[in-house]
C-alpha positions as CSV (number, residue, x, y, z in Angstrom):
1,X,-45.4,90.5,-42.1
2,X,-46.8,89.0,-45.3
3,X,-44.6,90.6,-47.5
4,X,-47.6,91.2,-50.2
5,X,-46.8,94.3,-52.0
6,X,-50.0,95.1,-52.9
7,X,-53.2,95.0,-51.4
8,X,-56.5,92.5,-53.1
9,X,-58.1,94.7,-55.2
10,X,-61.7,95.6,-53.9
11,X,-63.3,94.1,-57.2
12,X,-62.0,90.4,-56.2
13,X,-64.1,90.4,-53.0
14,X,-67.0,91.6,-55.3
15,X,-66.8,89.1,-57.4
16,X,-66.3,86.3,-54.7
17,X,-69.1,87.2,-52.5
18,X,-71.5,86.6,-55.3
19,X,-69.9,83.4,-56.0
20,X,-69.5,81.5,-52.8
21,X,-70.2,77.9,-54.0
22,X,-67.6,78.7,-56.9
23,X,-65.2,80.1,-54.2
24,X,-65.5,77.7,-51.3
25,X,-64.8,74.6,-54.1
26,X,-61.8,76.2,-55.5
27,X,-60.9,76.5,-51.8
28,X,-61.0,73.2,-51.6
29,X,-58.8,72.7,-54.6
30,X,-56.1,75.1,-53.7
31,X,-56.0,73.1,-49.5
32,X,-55.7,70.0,-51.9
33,X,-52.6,72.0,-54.1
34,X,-50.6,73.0,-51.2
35,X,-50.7,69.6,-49.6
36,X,-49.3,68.1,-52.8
37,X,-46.9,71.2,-53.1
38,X,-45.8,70.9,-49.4
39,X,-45.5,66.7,-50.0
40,X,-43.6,67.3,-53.2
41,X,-41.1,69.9,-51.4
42,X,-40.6,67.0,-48.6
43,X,-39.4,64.5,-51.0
44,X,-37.0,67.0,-53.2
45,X,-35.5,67.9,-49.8
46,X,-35.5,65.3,-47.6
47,X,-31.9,65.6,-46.5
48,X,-32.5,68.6,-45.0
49,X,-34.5,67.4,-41.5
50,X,-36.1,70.9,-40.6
51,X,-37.4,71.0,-44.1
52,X,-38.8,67.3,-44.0
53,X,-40.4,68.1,-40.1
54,X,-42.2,71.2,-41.1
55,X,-43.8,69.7,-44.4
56,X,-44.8,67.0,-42.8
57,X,-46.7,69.3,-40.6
58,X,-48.0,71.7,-43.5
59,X,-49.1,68.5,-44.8
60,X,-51.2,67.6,-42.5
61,X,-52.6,70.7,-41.5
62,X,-53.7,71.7,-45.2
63,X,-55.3,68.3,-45.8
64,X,-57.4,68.7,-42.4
65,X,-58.2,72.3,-43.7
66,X,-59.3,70.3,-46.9
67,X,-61.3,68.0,-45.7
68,X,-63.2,71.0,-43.2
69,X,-64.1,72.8,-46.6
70,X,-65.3,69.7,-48.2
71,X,-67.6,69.1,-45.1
72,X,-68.9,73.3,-45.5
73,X,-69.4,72.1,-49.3
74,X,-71.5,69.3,-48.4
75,X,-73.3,70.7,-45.6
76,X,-74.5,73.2,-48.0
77,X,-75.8,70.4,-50.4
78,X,-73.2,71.9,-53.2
79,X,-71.9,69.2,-55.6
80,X,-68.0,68.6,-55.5
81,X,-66.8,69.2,-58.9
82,X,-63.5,69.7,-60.5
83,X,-63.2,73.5,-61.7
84,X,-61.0,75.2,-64.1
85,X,-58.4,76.6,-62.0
86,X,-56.8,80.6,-62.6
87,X,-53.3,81.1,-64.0
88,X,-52.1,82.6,-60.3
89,X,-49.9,79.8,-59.4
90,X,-49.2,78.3,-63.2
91,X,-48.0,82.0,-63.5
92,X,-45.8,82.4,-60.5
93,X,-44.4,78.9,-60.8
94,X,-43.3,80.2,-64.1
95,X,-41.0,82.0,-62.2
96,X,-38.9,79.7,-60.5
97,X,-35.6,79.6,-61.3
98,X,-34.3,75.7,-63.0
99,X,-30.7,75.4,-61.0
100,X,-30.4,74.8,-57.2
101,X,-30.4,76.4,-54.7
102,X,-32.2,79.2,-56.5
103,X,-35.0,76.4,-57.6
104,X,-35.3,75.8,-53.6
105,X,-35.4,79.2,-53.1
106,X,-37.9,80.5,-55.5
107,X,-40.1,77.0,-54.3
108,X,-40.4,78.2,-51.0
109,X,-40.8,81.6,-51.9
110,X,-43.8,80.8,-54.6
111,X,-45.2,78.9,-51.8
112,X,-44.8,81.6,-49.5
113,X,-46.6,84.0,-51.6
114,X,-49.5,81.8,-52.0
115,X,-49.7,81.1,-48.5
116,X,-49.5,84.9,-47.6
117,X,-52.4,85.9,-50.1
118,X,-54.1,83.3,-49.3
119,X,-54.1,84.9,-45.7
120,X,-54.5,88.2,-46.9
121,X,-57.6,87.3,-48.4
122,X,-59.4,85.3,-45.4
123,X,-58.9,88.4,-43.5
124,X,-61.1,90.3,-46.1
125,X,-63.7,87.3,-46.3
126,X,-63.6,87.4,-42.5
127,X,-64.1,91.1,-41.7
128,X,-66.3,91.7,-44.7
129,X,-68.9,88.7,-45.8
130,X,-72.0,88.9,-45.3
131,X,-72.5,85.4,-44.4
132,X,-71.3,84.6,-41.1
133,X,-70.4,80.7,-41.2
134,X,-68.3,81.3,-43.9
135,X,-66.8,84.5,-42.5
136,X,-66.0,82.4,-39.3
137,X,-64.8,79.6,-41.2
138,X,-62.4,81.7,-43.3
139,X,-61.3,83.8,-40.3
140,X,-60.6,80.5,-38.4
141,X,-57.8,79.8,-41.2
142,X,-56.3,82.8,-40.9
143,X,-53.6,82.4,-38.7
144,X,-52.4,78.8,-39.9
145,X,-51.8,80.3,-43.5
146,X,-49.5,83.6,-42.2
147,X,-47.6,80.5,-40.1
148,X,-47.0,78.5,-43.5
149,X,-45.9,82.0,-45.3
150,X,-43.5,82.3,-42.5
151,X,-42.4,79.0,-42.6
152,X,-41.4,78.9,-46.1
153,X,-39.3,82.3,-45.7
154,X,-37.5,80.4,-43.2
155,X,-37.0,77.6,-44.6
156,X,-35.9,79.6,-48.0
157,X,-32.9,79.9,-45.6
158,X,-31.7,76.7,-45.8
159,X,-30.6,77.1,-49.1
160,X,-28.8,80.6,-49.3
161,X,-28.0,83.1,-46.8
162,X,-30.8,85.4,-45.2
163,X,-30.1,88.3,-47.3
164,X,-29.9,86.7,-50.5
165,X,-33.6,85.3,-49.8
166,X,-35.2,88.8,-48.6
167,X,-34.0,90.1,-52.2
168,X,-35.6,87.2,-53.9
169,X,-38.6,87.5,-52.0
170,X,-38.7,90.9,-52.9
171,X,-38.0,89.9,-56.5
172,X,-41.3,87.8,-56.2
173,X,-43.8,89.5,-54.7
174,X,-43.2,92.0,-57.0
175,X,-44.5,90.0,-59.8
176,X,-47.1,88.1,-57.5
177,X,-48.6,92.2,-57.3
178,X,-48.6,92.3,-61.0
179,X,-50.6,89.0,-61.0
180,X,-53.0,90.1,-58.6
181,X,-53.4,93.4,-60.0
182,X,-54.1,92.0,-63.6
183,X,-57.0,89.7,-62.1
184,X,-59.4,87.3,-64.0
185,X,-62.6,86.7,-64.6
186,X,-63.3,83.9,-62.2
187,X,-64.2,83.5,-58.8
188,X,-61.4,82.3,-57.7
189,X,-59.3,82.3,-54.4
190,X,-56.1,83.2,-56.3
191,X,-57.8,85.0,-59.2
């Protein structure tokens, strides 16, 4: 479903779940990214109307995700502060192609792939922290971040035929799995 081809390594959640502060502010961050990612992708594409309805929508929905982390954060009494973000996405934007359609293509497939580890990993928060709230919280995001990773595949359509897309995607996640597996230091969402 979430065409990840590789699970999150069990050393990520052990470093998160030591970290929580760190994690639920880079949280915040990457809500923040894929509203600005989802806004950007609405204004190179407006002529397509599907594309420009469902970003609108992702849009929305990641900036009230945003804003619900940003209240956890403060109910918490953590300081909001920028933080030094991982290479995940500066790496697997690297990967885009530069010429249309494949740019549209690989844009919605990046985005895909964030989205679907992103999911991928508020399952594990959910089923294995320790801290309930948070496990709730994350849990409660779950199913709104497979919808977005399935919602970029599809929209990946509009700009070459199924097929093509499904080899790309392939293409990608095979690189987002060498990301993953690599890792870094940080507690990060995407690290």
């Amino acid at each position: 479903m979430l065409n990840l081809h590789t699970p999150t390594p069990d050393h990520w959640f052990d470093k998160v779940k030591s970290n929580l502060e760190e994690l639920l502010l880079d949280h915040a961050h990457c809500e923040k990214k894929a509203a600005g990612v989802a806004m950007n992708l609405l204004f190179a594409y407006v002529e397509h109307p599907d594309l420009a309805r469902a970003m609108t929508g992702i849009v929305r929905e990641e900036l009230e995700h945003f804003e619900m982390v940003m209240d956890r954060i403060q109910k918490r009494g953590w300081s909001w502060r920028k933080l030094r973000p991982s290479r995940y996405g500066e790496r697997l934007h690297a990967l885009i192609r530069r010429e249309e359609p494949g740019r549209a293509v690989d844009r919605m497939l990046v985005a895909a792939l964030i989205e679907a580890r992103s999911c991928e990993r508020f399952g594990m928060l959910r089923d294995r922290l320790e801290d309930r709230d948070l496990a709730d919280f994350f849990g409660s995001l779950y199913e709104s971040e497979a919808r977005h990773h399935g919602s970029y595949v599809h929209l990946a359509q509009l700009f070459a035929p199924r097929e093509e897309v499904r080899a790309r995607l392939a293409e990608l996640a095979e690189a987002e799995s060498a990301i993953i597996l690599e890792g870094e230091p940080m507690a990060r969402m995407h690290a």
